[in-house]
PDBQT receptor file of N, H, CA, C and O in Angstrom, charges set to zero:
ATOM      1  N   UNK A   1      -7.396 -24.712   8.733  1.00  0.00    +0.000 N 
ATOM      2  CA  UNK A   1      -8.487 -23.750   8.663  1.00  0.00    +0.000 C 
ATOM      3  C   UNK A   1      -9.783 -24.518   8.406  1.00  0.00    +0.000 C 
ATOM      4  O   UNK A   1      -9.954 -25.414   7.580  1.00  0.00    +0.000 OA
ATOM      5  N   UNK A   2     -10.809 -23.916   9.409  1.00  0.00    +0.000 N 
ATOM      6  H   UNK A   2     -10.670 -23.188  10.081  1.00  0.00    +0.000 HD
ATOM      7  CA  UNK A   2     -12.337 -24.583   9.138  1.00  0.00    +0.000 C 
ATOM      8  C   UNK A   2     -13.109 -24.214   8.211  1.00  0.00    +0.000 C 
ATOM      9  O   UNK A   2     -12.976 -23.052   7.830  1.00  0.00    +0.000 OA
ATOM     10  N   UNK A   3     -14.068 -25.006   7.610  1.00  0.00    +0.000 N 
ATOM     11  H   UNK A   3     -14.176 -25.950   7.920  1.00  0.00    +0.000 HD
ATOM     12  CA  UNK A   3     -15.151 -24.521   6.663  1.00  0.00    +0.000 C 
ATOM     13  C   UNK A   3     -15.869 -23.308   7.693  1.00  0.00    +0.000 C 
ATOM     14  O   UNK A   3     -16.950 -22.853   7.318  1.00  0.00    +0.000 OA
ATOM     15  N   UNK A   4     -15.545 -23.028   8.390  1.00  0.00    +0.000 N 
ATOM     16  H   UNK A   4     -14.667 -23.398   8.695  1.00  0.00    +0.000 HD
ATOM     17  CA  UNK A   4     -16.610 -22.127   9.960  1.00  0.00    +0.000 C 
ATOM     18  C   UNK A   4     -15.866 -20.614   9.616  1.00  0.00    +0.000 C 
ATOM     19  O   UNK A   4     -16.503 -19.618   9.272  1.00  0.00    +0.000 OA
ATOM     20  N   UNK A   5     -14.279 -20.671   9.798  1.00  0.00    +0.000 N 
ATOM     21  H   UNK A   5     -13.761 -21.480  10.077  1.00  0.00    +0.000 HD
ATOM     22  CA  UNK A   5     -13.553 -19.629   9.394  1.00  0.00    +0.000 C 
ATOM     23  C   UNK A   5     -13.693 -19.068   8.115  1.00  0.00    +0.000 C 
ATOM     24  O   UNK A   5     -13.680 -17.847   7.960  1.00  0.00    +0.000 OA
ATOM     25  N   UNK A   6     -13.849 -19.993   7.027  1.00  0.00    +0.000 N 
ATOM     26  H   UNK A   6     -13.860 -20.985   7.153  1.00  0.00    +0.000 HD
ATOM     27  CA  UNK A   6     -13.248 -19.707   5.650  1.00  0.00    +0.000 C 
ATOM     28  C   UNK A   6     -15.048 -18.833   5.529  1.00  0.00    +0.000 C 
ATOM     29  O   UNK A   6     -14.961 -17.851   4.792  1.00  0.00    +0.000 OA
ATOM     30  N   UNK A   7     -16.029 -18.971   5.908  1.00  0.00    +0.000 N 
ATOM     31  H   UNK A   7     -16.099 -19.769   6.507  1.00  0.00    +0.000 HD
ATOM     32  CA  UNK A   7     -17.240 -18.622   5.657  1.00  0.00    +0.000 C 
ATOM     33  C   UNK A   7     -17.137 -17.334   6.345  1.00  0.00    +0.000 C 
ATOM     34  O   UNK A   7     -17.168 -16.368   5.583  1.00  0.00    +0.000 OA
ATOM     35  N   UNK A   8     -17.009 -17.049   7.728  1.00  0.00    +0.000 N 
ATOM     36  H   UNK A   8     -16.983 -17.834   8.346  1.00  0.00    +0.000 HD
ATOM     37  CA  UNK A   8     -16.379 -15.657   8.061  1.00  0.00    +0.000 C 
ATOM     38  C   UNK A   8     -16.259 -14.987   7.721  1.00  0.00    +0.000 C 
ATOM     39  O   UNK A   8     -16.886 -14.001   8.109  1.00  0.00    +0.000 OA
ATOM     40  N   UNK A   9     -15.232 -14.889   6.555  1.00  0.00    +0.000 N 
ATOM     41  H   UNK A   9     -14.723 -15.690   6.240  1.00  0.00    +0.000 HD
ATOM     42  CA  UNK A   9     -14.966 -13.630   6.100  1.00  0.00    +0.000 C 
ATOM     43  C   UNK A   9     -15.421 -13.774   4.152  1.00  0.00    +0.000 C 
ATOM     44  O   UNK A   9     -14.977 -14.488   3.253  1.00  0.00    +0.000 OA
ATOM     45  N   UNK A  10     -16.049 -13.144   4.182  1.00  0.00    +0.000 N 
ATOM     46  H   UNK A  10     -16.409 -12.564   4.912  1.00  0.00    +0.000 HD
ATOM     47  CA  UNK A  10     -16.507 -12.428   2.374  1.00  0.00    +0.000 C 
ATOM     48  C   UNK A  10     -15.149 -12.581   1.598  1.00  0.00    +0.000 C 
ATOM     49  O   UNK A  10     -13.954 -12.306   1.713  1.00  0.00    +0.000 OA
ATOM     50  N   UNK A  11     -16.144 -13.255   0.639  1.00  0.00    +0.000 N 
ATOM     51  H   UNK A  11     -17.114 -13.478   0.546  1.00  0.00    +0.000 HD
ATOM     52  CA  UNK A  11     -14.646 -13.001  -0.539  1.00  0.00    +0.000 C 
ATOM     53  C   UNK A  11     -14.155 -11.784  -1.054  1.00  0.00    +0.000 C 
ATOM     54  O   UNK A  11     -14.881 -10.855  -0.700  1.00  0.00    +0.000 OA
ATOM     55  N   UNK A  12     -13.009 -11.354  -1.897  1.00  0.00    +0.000 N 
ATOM     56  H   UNK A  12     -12.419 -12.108  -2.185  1.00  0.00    +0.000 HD
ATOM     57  CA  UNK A  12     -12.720 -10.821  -2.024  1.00  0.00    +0.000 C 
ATOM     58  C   UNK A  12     -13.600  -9.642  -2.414  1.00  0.00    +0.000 C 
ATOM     59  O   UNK A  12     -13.566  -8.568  -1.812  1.00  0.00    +0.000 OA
ATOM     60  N   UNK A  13     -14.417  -9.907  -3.492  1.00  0.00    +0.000 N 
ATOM     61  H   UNK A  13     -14.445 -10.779  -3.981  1.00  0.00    +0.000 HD
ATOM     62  CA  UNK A  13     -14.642  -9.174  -4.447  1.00  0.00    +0.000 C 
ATOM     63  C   UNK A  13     -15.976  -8.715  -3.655  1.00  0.00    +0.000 C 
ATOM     64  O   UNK A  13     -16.429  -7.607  -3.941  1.00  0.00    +0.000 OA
ATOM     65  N   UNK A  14     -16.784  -9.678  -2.451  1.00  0.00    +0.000 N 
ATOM     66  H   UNK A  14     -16.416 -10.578  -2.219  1.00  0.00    +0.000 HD
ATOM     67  CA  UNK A  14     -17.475  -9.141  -2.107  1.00  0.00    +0.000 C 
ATOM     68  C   UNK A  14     -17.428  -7.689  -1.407  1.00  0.00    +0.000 C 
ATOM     69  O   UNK A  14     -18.367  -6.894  -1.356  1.00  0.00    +0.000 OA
ATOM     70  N   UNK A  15     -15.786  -7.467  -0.736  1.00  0.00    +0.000 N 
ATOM     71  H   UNK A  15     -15.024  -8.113  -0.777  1.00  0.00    +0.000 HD
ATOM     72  CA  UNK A  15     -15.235  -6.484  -0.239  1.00  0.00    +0.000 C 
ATOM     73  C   UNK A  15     -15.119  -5.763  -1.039  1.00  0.00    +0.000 C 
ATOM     74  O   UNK A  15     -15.333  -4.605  -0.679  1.00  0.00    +0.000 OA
ATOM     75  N   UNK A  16     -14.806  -5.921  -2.258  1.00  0.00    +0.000 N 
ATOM     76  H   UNK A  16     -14.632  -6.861  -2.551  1.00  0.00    +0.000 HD
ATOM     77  CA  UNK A  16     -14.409  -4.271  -2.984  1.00  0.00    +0.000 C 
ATOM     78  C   UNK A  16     -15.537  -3.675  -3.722  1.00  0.00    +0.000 C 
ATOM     79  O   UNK A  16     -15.661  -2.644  -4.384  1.00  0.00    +0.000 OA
ATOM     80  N   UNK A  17     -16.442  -4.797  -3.353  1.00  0.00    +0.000 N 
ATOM     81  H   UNK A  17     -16.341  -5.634  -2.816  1.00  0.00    +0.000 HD
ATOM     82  CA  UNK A  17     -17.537  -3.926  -4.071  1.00  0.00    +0.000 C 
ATOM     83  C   UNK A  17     -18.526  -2.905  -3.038  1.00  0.00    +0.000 C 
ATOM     84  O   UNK A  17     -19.349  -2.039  -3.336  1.00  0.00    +0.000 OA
ATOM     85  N   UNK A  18     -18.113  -3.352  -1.875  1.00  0.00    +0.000 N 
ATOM     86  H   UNK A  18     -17.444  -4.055  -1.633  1.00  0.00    +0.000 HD
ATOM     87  CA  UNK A  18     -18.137  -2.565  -0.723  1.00  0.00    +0.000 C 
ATOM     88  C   UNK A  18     -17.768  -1.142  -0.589  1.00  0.00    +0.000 C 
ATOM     89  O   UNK A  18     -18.368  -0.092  -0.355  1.00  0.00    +0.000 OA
ATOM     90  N   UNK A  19     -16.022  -1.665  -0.929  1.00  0.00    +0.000 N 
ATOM     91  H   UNK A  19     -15.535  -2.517  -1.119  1.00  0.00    +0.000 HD
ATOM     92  CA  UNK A  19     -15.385   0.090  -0.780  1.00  0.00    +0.000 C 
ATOM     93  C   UNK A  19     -15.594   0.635  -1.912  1.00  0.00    +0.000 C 
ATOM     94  O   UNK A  19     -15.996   1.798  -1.862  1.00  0.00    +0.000 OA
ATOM     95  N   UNK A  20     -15.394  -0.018  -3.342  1.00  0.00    +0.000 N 
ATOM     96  H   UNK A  20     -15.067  -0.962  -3.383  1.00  0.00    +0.000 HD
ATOM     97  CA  UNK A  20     -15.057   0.534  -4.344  1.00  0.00    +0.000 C 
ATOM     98  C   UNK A  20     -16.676   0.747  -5.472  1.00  0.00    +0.000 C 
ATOM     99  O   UNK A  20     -16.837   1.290  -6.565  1.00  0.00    +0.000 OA
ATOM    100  N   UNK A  21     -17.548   0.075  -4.604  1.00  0.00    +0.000 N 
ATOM    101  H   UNK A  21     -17.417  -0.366  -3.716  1.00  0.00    +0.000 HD
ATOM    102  CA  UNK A  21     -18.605  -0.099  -5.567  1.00  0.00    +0.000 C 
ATOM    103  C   UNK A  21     -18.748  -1.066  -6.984  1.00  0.00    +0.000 C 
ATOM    104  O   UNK A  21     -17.888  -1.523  -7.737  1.00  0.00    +0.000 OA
ATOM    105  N   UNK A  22     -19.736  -1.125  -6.985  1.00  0.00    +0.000 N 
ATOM    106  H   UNK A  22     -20.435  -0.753  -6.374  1.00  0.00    +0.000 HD
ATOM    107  CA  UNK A  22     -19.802  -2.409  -7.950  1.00  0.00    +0.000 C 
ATOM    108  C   UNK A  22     -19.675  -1.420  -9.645  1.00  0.00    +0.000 C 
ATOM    109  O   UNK A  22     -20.557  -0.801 -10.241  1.00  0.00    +0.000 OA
ATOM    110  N   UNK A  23     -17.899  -1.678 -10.074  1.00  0.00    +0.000 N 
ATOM    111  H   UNK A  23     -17.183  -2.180  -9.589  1.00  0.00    +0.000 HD
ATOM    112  CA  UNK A  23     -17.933  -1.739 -11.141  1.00  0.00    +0.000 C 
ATOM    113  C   UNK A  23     -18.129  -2.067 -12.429  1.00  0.00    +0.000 C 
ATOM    114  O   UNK A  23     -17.992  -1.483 -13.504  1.00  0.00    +0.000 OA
ATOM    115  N   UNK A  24     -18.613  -3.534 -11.953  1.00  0.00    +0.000 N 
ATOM    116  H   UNK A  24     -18.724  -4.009 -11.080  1.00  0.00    +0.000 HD
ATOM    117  CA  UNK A  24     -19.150  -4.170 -13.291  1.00  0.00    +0.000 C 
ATOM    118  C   UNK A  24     -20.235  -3.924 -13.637  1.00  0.00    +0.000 C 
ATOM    119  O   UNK A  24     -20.523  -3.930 -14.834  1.00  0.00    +0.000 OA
ATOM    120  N   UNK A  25     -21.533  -3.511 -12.248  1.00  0.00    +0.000 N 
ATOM    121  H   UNK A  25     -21.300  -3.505 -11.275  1.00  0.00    +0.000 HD
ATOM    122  CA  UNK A  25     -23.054  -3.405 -12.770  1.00  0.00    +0.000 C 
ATOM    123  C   UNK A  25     -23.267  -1.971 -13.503  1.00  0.00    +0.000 C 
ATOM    124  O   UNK A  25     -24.094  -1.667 -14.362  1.00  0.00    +0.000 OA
ATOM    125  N   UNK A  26     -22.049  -1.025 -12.760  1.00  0.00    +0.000 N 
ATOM    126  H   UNK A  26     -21.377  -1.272 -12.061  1.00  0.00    +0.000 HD
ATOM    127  CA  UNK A  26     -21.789   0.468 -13.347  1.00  0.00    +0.000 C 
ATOM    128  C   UNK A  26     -21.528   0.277 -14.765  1.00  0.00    +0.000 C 
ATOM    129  O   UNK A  26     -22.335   0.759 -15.560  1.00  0.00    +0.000 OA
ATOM    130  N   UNK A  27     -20.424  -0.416 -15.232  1.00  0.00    +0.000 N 
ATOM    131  H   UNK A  27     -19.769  -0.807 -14.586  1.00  0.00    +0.000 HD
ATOM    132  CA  UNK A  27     -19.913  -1.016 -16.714  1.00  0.00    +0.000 C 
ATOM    133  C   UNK A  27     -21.156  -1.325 -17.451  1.00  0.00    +0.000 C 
ATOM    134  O   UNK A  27     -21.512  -0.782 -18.497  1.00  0.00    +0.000 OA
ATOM    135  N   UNK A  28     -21.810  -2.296 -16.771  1.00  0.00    +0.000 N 
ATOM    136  H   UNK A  28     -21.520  -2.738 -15.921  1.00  0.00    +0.000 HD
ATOM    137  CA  UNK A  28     -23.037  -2.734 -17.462  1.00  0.00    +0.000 C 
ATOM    138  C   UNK A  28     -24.153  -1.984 -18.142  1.00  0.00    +0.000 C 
ATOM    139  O   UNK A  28     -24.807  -2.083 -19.180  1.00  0.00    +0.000 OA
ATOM    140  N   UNK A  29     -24.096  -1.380 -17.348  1.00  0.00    +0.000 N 
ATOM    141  H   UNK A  29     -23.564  -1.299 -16.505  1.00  0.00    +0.000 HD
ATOM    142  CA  UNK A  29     -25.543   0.141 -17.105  1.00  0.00    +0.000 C 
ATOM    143  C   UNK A  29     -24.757   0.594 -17.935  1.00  0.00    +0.000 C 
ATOM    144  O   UNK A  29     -24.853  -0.152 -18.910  1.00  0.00    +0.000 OA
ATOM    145  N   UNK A  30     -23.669   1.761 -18.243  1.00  0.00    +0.000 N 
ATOM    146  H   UNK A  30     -23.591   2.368 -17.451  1.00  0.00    +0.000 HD
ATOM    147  CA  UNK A  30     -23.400   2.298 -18.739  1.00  0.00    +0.000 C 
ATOM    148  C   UNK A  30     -23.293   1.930 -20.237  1.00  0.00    +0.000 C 
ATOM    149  O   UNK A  30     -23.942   2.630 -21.013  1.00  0.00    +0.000 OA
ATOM    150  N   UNK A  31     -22.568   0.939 -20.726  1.00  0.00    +0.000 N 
ATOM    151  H   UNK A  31     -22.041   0.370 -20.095  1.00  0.00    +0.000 HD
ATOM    152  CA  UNK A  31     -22.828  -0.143 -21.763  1.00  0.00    +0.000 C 
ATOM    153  C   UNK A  31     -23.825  -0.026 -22.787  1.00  0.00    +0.000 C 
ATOM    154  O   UNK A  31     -23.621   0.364 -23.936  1.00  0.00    +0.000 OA
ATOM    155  N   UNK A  32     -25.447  -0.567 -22.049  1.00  0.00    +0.000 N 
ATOM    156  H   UNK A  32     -25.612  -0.884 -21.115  1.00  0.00    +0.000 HD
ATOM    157  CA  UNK A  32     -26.552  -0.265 -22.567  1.00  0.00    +0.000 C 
ATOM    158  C   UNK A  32     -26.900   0.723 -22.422  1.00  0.00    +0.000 C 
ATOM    159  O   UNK A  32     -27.359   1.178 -23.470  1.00  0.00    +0.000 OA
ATOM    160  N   UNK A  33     -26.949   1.448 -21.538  1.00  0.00    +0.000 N 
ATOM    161  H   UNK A  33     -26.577   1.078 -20.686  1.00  0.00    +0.000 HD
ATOM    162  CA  UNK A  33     -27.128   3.234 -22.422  1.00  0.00    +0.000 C 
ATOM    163  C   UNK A  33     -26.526   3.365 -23.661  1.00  0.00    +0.000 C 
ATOM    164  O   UNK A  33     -27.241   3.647 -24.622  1.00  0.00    +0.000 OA
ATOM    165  N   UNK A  34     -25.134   3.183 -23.831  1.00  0.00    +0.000 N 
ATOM    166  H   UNK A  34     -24.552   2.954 -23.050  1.00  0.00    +0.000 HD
ATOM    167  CA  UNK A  34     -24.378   3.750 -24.880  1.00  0.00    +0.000 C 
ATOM    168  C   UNK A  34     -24.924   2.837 -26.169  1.00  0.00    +0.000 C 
ATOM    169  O   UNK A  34     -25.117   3.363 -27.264  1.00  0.00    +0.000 OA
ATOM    170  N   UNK A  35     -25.137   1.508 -25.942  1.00  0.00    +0.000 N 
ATOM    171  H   UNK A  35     -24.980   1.080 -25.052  1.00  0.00    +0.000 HD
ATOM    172  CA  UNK A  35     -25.940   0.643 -26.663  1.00  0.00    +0.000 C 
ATOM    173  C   UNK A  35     -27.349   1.159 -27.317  1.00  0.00    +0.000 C 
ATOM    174  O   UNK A  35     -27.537   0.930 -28.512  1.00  0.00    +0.000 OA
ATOM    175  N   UNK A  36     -28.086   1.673 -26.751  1.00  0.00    +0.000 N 
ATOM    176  H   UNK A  36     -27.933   1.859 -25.781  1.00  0.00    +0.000 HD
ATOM    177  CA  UNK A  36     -28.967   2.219 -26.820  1.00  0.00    +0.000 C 
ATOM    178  C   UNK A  36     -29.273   3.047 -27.851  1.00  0.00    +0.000 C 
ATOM    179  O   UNK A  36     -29.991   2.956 -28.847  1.00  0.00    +0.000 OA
ATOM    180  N   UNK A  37     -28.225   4.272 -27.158  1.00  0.00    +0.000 N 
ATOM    181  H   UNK A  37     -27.642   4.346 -26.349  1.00  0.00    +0.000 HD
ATOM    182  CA  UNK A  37     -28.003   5.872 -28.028  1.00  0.00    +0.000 C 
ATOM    183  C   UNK A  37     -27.273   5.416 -29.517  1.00  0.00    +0.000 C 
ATOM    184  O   UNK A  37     -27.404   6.065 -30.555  1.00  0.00    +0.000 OA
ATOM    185  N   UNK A  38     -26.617   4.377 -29.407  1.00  0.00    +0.000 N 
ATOM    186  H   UNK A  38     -26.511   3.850 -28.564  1.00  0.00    +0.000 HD
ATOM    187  CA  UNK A  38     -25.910   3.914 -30.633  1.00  0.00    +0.000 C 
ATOM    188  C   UNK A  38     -26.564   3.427 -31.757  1.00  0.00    +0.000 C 
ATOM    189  O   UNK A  38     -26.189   3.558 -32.922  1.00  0.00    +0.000 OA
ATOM    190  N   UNK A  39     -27.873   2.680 -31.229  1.00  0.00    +0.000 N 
ATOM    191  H   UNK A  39     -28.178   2.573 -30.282  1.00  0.00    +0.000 HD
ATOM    192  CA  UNK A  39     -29.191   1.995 -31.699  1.00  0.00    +0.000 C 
ATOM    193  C   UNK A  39     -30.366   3.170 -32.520  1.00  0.00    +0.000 C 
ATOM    194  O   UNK A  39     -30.845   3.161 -33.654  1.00  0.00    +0.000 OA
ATOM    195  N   UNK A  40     -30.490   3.871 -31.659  1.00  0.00    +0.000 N 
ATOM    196  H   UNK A  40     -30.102   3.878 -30.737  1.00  0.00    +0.000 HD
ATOM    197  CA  UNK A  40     -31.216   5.375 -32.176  1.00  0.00    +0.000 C 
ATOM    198  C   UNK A  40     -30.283   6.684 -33.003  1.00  0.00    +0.000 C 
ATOM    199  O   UNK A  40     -30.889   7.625 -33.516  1.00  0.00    +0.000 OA
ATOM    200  N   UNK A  41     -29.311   6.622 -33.030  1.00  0.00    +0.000 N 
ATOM    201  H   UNK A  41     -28.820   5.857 -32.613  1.00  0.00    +0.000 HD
ATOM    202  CA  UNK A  41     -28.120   7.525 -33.803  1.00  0.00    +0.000 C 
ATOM    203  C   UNK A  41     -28.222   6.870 -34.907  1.00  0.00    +0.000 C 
ATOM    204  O   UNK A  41     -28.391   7.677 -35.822  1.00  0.00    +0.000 OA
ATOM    205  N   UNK A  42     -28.191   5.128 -35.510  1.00  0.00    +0.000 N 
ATOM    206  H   UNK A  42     -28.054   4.472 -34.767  1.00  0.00    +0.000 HD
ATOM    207  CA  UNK A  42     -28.009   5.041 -36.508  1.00  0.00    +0.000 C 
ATOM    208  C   UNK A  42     -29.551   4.244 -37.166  1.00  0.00    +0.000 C 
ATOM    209  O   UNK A  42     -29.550   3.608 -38.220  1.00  0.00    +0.000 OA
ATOM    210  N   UNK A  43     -30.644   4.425 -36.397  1.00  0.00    +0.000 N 
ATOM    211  H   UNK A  43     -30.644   4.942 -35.541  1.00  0.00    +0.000 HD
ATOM    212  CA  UNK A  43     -31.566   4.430 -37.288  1.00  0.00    +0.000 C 
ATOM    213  C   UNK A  43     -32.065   5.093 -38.183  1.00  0.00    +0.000 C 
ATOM    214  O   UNK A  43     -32.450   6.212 -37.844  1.00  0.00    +0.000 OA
ATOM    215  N   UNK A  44     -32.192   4.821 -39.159  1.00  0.00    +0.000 N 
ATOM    216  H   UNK A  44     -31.879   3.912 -39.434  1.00  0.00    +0.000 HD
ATOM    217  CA  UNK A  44     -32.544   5.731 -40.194  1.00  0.00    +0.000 C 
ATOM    218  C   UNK A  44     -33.982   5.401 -41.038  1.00  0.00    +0.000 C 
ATOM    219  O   UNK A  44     -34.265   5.709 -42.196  1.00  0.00    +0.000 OA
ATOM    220  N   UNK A  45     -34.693   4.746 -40.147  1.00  0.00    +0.000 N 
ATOM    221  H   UNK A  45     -34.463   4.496 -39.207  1.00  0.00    +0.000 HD
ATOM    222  CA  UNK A  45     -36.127   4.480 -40.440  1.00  0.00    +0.000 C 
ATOM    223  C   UNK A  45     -36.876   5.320 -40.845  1.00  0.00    +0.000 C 
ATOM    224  O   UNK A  45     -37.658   5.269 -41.795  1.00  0.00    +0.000 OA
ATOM    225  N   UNK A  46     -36.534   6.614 -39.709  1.00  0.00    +0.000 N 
ATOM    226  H   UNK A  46     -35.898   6.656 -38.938  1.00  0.00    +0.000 HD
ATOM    227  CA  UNK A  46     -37.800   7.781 -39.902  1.00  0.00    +0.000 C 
ATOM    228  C   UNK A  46     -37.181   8.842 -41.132  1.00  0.00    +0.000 C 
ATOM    229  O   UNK A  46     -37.701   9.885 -41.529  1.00  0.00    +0.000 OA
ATOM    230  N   UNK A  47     -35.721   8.120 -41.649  1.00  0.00    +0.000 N 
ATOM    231  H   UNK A  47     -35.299   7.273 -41.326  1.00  0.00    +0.000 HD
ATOM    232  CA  UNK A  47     -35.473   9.412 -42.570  1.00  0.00    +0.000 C 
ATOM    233  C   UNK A  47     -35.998   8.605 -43.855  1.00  0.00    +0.000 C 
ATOM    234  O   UNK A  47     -36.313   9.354 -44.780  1.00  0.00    +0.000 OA
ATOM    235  N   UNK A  48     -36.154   7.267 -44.099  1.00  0.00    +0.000 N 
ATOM    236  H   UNK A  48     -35.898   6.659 -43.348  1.00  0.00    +0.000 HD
ATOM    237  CA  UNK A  48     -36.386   6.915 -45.043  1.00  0.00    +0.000 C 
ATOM    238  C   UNK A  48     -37.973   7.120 -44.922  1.00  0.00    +0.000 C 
ATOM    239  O   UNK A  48     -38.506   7.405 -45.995  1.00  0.00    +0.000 OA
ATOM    240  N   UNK A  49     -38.546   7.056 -44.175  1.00  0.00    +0.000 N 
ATOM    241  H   UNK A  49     -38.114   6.824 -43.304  1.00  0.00    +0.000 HD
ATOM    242  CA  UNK A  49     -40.045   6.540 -43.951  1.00  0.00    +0.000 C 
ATOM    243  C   UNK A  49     -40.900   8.649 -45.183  1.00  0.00    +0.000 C 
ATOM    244  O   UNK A  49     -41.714   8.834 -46.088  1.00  0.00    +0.000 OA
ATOM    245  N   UNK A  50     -39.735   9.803 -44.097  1.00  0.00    +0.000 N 
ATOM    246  H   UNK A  50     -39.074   9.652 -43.362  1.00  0.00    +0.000 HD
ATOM    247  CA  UNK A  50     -40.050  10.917 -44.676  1.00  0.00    +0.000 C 
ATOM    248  C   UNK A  50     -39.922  10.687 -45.884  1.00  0.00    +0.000 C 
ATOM    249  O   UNK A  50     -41.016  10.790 -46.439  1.00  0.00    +0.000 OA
ATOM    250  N   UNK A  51     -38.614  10.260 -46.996  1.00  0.00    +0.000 N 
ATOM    251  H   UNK A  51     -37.726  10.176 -46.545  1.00  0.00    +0.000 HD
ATOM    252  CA  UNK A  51     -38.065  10.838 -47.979  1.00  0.00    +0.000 C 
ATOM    253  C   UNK A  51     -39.281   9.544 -49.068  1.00  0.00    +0.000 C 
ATOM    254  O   UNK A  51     -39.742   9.943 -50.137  1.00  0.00    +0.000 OA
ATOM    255  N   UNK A  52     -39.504   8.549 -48.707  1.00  0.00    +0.000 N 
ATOM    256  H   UNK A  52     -39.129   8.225 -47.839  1.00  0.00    +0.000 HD
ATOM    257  CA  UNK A  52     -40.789   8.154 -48.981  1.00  0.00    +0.000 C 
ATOM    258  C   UNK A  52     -41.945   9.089 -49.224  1.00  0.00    +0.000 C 
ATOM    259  O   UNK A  52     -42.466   9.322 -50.314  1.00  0.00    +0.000 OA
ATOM    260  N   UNK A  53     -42.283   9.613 -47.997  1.00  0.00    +0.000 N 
ATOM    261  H   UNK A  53     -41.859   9.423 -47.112  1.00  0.00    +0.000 HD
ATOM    262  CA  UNK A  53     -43.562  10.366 -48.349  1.00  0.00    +0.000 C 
ATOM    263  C   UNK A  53     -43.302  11.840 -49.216  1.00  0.00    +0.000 C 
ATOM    264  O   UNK A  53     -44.199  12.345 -49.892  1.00  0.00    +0.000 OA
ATOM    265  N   UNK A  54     -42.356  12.256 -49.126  1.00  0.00    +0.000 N 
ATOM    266  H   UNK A  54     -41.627  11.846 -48.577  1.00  0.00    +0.000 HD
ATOM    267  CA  UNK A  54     -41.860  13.431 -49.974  1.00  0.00    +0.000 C 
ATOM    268  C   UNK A  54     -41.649  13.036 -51.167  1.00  0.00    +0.000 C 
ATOM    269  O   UNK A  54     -41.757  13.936 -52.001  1.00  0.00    +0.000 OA
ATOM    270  N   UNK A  55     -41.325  11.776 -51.657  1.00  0.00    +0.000 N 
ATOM    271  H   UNK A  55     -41.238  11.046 -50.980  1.00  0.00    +0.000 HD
ATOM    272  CA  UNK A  55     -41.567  11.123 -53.198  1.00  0.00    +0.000 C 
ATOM    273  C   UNK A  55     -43.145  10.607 -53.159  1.00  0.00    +0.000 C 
ATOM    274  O   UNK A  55     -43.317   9.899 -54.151  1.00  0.00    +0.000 OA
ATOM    275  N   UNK A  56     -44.281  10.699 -52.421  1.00  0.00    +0.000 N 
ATOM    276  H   UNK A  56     -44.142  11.274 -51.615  1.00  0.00    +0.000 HD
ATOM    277  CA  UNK A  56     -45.298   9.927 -52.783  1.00  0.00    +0.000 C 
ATOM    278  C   UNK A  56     -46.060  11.721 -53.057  1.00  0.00    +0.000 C 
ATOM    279  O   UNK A  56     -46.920  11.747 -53.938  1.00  0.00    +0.000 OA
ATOM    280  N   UNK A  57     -45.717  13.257 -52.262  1.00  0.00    +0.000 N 
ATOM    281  H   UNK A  57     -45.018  13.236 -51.547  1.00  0.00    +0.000 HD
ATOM    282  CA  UNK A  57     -45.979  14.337 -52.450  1.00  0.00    +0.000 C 
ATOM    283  C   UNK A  57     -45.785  15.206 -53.582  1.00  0.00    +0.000 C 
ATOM    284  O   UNK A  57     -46.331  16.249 -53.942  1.00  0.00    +0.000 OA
ATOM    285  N   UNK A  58     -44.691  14.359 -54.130  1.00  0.00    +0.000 N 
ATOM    286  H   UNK A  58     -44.248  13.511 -53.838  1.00  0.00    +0.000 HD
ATOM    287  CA  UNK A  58     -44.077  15.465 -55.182  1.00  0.00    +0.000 C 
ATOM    288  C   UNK A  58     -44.915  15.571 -56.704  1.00  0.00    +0.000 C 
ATOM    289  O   UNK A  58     -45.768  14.736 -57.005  1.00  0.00    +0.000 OA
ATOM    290  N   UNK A  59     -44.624  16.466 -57.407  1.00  0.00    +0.000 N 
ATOM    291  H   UNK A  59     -43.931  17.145 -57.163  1.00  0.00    +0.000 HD
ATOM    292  CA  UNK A  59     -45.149  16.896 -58.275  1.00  0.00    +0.000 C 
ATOM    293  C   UNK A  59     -44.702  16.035 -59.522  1.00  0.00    +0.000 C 
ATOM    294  O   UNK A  59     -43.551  16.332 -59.844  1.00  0.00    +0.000 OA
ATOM    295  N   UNK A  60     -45.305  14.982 -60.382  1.00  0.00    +0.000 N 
ATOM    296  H   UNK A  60     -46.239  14.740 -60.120  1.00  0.00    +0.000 HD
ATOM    297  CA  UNK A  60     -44.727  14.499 -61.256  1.00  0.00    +0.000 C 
ATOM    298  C   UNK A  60     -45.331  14.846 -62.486  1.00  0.00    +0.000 C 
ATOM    299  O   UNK A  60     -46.537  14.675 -62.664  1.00  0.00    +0.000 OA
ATOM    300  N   UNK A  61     -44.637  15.285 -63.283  1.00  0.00    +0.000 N 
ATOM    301  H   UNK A  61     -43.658  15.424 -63.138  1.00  0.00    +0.000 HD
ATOM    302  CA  UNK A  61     -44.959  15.805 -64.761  1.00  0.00    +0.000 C 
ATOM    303  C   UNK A  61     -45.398  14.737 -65.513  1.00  0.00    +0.000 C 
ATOM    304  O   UNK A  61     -46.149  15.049 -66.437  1.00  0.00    +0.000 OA
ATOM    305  N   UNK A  62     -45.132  13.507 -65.375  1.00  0.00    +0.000 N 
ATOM    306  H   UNK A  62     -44.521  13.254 -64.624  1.00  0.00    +0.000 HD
ATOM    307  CA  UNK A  62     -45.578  12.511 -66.383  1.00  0.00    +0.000 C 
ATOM    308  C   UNK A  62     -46.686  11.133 -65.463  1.00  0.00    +0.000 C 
ATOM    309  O   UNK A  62     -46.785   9.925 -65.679  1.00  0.00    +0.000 OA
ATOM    310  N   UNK A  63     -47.169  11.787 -64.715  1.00  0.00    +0.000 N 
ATOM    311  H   UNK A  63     -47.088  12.768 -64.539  1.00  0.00    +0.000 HD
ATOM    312  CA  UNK A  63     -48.715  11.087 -64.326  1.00  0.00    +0.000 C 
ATOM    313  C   UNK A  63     -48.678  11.154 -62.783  1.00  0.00    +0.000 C 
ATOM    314  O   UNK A  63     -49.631  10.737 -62.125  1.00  0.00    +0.000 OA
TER     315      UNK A  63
């Protein structure tokens, strides 16, 4: 077999990403979304940042 033939035909994976679509860039994408939403679900910046200003609002009896 020639380097002429073996170039011919696409490798494998170039084929299935053909029929089957590219699952890994889908994996990927999907990934960082979930990365993302996972990132903003457990920030808790803006609850501390409030419960801050609701202690700088409150009413203190001793000054």
């Amino acid at each position: 077999m020639s380097t002429a033939e073996i170039s011919d035909h696409p490798p494998i994976y170039d084929r299935l990403v053909k029929e089957r679509g590219d699952v890994l860039a889908e994996t990927r994408k999907v990934a960082e979304q979930t990365q993302a939403q996972a990132r903003q679900a457990l920030d808790w910046s803006s609850v501390r940042r409030s419960h801050k200003e609701r202690e700088e609002r409150a009413f203190s009896a001793f000054g």
